[in-house]
C-alpha positions as YAML, in Angstrom:
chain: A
units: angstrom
residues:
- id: 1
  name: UNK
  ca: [33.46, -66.40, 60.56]
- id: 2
  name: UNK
  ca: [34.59, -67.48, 63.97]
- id: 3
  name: UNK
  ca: [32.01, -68.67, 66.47]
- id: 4
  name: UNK
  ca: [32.19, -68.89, 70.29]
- id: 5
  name: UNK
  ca: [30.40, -71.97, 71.77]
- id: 6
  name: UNK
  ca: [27.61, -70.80, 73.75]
- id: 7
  name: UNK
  ca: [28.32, -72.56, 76.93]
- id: 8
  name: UNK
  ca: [31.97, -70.38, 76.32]
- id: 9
  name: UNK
  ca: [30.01, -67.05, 76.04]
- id: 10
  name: UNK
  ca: [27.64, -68.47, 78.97]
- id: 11
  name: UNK
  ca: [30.58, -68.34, 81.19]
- id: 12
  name: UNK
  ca: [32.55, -66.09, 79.95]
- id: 13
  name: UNK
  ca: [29.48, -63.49, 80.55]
- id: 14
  name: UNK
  ca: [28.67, -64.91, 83.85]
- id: 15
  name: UNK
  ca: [31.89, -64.29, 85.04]
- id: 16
  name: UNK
  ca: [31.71, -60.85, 83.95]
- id: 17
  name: UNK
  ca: [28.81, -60.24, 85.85]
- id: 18
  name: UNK
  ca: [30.01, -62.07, 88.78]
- id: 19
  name: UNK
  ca: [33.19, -59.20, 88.90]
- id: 20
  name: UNK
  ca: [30.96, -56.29, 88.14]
- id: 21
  name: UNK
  ca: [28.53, -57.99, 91.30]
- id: 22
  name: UNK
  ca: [31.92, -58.06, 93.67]
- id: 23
  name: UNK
  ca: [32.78, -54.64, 92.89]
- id: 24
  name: UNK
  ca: [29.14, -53.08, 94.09]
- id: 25
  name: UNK
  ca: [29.27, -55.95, 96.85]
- id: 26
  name: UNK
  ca: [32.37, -55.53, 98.19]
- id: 27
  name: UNK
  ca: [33.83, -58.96, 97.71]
- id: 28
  name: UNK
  ca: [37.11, -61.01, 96.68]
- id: 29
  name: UNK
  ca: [37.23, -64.12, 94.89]
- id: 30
  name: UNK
  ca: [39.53, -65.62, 91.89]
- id: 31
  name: UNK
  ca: [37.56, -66.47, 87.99]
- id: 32
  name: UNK
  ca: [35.63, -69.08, 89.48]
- id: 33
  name: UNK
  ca: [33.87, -67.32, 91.98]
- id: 34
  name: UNK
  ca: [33.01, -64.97, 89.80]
- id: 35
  name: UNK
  ca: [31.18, -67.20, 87.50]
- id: 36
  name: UNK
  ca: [29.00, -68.92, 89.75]
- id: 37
  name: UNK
  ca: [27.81, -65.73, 91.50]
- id: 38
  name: UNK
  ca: [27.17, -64.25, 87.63]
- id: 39
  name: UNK
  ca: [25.35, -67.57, 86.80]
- id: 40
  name: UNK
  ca: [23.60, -67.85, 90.35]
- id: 41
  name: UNK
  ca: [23.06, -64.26, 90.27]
- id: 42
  name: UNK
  ca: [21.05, -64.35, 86.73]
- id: 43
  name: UNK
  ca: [18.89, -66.82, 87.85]
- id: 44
  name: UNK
  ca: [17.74, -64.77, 90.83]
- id: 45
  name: UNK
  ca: [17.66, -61.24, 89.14]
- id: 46
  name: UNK
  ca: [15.56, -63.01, 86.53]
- id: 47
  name: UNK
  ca: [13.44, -63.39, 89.25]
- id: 48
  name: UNK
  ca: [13.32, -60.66, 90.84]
- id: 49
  name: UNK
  ca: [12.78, -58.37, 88.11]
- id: 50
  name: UNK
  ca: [10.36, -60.87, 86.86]
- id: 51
  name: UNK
  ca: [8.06, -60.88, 89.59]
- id: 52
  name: UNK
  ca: [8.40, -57.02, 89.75]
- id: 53
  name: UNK
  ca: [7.44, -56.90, 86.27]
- id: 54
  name: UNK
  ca: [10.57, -54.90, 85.48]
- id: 55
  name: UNK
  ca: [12.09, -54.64, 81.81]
- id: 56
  name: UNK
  ca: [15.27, -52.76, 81.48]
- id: 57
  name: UNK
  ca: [16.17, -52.28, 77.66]
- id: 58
  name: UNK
  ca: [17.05, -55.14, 75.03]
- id: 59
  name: UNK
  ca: [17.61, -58.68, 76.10]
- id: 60
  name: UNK
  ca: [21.44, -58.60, 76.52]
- id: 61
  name: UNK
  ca: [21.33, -55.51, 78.72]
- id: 62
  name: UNK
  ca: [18.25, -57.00, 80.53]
- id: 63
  name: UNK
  ca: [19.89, -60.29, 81.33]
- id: 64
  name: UNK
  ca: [23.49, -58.36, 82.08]
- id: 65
  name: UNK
  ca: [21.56, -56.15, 84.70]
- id: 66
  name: UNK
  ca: [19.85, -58.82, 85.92]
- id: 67
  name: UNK
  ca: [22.68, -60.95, 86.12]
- id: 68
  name: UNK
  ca: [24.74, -58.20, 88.04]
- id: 69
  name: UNK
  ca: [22.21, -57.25, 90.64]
- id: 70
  name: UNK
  ca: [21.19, -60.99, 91.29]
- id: 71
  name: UNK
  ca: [24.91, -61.27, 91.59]
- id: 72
  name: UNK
  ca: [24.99, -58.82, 94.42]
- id: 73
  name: UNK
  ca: [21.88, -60.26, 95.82]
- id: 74
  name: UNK
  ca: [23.48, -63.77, 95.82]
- id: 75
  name: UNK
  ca: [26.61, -62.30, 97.72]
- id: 76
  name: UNK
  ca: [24.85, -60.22, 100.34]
- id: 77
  name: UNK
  ca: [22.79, -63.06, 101.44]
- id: 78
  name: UNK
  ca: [26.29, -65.48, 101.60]
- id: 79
  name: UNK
  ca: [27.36, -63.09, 103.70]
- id: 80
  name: UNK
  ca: [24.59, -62.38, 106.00]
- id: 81
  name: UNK
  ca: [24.40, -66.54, 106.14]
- id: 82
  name: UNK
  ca: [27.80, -66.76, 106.70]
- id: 83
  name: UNK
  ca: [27.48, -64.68, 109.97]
...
């Protein structure tokens, strides 16, 4: 059976989250963008939901949320900053 690497599947899902984060955001970027708002992004909706004590359903869906609203939480503070 074939086997991503995980790093591969790190990035491949933290660009996914990074798009899905642009589209509720309102944003444009290319692939790389993308990642490193979906791998920024799950570090702070970790947090956030964390420190809220918030659990949304198994742990892929939990860290995909998280990742995604993190994600828009990392670009609407770039933008305010950016101001």
């Amino acid at each position: 059976m074939f086997s991503l690497p995980p790093l591969l599947v790190t990035l491949i899902l933290g660009g996914i989250a990074g798009w899905l984060a642009s589209l509720i955001a309102g944003g444009s970027g290319g692939i790389i963008r993308n990642i490193i708002v979906g791998l920024v992004g799950a570090v702070v909706g970790h947090i956030v939901l964390g420190f809220l004590g918030i659990g949304l359903g198994g742990p892929f869906m939990h860290s995909m949320i998280a990742a995604v609203l993190g994600g828009v939480i990392v670009i609407v503070v770039a933008r305010f900053l950016a101001r």
